[in-house]
N, CA and C atoms as an extended XYZ file, in Angstrom:
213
Properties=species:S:1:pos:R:3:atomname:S:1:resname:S:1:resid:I:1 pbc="F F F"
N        -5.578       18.944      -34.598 N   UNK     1
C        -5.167       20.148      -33.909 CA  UNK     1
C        -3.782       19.921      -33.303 C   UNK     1
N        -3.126       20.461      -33.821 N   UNK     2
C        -1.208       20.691      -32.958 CA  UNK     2
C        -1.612       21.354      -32.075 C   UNK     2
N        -0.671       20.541      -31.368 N   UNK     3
C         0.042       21.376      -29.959 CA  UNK     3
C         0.668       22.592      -30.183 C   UNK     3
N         1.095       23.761      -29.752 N   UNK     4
C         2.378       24.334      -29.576 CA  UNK     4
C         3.408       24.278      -28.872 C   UNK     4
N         4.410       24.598      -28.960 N   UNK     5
C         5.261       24.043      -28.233 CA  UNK     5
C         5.510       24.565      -26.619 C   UNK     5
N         5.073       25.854      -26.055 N   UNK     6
C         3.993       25.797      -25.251 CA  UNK     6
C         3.680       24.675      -23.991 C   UNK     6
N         2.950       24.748      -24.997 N   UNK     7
C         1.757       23.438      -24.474 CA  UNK     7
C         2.298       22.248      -24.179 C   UNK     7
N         3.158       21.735      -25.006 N   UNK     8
C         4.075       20.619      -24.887 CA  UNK     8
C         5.030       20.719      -23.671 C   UNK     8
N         5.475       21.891      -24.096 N   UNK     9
C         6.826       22.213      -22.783 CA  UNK     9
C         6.157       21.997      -21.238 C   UNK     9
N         4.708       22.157      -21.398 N   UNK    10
C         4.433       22.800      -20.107 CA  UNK    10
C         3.687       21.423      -19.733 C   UNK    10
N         3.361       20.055      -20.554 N   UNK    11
C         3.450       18.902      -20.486 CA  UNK    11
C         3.844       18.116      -19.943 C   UNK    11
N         5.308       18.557      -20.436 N   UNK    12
C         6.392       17.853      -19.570 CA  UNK    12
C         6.795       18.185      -18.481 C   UNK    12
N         6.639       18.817      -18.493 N   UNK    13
C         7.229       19.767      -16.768 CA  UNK    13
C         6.440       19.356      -16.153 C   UNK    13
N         4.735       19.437      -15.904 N   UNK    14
C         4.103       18.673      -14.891 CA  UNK    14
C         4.542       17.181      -15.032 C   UNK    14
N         4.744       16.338      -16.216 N   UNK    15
C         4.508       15.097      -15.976 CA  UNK    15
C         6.233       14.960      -15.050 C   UNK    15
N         7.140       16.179      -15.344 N   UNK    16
C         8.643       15.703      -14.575 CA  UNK    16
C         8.259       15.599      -13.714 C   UNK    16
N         7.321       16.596      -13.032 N   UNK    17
C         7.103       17.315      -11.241 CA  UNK    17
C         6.126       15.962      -10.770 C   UNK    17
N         5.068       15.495      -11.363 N   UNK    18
C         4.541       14.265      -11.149 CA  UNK    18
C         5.601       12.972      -10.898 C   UNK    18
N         6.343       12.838      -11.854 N   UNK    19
C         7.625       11.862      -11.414 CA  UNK    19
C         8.679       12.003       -9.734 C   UNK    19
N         8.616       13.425      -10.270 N   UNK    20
C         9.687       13.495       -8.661 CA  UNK    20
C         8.533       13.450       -7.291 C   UNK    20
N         7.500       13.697       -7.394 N   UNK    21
C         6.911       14.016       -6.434 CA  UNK    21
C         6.147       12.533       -5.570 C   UNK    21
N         5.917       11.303       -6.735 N   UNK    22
C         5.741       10.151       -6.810 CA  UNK    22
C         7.161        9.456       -6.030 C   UNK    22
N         7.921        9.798       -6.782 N   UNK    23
C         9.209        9.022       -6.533 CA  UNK    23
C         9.799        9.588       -4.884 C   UNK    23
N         9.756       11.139       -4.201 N   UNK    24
C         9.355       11.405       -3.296 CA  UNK    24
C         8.541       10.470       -2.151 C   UNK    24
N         7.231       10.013       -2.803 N   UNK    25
C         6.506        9.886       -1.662 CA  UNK    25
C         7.349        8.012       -1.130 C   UNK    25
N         7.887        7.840       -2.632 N   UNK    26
C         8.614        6.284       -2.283 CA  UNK    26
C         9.537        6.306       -1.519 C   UNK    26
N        10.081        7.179       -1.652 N   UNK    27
C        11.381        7.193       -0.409 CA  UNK    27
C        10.833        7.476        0.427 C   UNK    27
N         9.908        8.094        0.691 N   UNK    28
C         9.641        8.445        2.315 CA  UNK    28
C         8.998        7.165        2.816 C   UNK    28
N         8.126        6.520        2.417 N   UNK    29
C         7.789        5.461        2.500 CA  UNK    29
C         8.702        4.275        2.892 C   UNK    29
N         9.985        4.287        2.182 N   UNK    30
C        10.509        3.168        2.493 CA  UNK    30
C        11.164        3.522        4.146 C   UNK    30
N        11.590        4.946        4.305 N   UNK    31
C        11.886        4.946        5.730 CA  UNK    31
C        10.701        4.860        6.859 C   UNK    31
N         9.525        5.026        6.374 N   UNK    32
C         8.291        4.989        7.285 CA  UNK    32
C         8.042        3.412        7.143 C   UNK    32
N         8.772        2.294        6.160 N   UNK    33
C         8.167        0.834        6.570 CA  UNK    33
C         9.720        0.409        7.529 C   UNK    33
N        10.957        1.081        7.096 N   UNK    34
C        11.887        0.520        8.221 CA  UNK    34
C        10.951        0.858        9.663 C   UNK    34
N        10.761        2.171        9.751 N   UNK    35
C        10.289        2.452       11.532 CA  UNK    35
C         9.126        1.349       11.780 C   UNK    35
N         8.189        1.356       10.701 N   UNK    36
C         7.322        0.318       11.075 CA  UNK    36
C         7.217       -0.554       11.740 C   UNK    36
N         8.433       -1.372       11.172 N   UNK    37
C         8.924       -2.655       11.578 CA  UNK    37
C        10.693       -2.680       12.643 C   UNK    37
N        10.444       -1.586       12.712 N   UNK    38
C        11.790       -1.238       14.169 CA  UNK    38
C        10.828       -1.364       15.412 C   UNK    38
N         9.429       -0.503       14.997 N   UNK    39
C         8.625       -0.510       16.393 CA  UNK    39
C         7.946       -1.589       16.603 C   UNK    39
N         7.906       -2.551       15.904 N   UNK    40
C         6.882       -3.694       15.680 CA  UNK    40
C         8.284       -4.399       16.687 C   UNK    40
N         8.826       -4.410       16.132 N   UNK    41
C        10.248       -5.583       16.644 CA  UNK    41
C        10.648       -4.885       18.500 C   UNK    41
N        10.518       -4.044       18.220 N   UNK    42
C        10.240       -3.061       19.589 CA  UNK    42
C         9.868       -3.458       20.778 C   UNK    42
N         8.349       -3.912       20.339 N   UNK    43
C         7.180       -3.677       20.904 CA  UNK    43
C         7.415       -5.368       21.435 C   UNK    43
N         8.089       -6.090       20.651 N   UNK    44
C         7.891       -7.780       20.286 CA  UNK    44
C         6.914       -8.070       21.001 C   UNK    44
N         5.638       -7.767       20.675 N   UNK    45
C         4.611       -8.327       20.345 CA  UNK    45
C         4.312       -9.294       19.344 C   UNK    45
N         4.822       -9.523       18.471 N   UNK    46
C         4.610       -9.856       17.120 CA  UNK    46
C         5.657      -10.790       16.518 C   UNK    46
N         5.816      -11.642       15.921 N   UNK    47
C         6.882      -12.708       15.422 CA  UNK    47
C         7.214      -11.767       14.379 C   UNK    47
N         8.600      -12.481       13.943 N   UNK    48
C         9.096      -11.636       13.095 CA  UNK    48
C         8.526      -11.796       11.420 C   UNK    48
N         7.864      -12.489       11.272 N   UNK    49
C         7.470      -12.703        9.940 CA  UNK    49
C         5.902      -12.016        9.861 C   UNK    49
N         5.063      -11.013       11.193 N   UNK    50
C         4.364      -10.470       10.817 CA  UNK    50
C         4.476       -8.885       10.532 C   UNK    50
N         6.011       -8.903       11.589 N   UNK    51
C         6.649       -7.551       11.464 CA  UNK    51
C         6.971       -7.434        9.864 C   UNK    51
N         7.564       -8.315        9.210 N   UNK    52
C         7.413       -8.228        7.728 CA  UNK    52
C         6.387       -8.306        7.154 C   UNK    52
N         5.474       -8.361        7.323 N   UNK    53
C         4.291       -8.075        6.626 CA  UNK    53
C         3.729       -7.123        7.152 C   UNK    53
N         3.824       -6.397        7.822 N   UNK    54
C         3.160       -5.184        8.027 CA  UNK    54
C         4.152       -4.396        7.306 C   UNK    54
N         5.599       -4.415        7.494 N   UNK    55
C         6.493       -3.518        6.857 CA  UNK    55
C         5.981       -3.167        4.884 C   UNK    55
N         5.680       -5.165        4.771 N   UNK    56
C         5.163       -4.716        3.424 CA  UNK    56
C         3.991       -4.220        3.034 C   UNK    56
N         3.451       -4.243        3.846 N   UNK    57
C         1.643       -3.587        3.719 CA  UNK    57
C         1.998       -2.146        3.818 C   UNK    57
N         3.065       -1.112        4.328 N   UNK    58
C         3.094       -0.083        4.604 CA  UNK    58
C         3.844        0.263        3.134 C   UNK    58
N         4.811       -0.541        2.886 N   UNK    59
C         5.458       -0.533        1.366 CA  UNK    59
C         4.293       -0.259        0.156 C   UNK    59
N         3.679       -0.785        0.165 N   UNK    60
C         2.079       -1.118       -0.866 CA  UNK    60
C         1.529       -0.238       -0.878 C   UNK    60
N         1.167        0.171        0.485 N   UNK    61
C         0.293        1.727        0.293 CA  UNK    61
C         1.214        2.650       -0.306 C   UNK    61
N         2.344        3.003       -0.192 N   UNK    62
C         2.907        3.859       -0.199 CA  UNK    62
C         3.361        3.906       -1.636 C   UNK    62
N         3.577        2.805       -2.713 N   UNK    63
C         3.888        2.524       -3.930 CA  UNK    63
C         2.452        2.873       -4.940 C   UNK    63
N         0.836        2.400       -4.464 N   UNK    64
C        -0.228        2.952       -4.801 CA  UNK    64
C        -0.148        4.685       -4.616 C   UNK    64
N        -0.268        4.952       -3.823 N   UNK    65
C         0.125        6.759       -3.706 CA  UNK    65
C         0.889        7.348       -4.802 C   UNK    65
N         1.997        6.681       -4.725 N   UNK    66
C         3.142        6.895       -5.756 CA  UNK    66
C         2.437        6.891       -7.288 C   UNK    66
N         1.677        5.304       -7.662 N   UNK    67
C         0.797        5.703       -9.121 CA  UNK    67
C        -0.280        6.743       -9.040 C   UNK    67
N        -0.902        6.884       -8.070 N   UNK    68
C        -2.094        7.780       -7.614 CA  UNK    68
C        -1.259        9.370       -8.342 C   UNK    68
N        -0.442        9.626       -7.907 N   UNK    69
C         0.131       11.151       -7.872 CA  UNK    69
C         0.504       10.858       -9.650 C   UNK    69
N         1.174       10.183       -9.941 N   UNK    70
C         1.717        9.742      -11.297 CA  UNK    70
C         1.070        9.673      -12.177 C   UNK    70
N        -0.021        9.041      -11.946 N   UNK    71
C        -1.034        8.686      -13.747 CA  UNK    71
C        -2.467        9.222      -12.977 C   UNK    71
């Protein structure tokens, strides 16, 4: 069974809008792990090598989301 072209067109267009909307949630993300770790360093509660790891734990979620919306 073919596609029409249609069908195809209208394929791609969600999978574009899936791309930007993924790629979206990454940028926002990367400014939500700077604040992360601005308030962590803030707060200095925390040595600086856990403030980086929370920054990257906030990175991680936010890159999963990103495939979540994507595939």
């Amino acid at each position: 069974m073919a596609l029409g072209a249609g069908s195809v067109q209208s394929a791609v267009t969600e999978q574009a809008q899936q791309r930007r909307d993924a790629r979206d949630v990454r940028q926002d993300t990367r400014q939500g792990s700077r604040d992360t770790k601005q308030a962590c360093r803030a707060a200095n509660q925390k040595s600086n090598a856990s403030c980086r790891h929370d920054k990257r734990e906030t990175k991680q979620q936010g890159r999963q989301t990103a495939r979540d919306i994507k595939y």
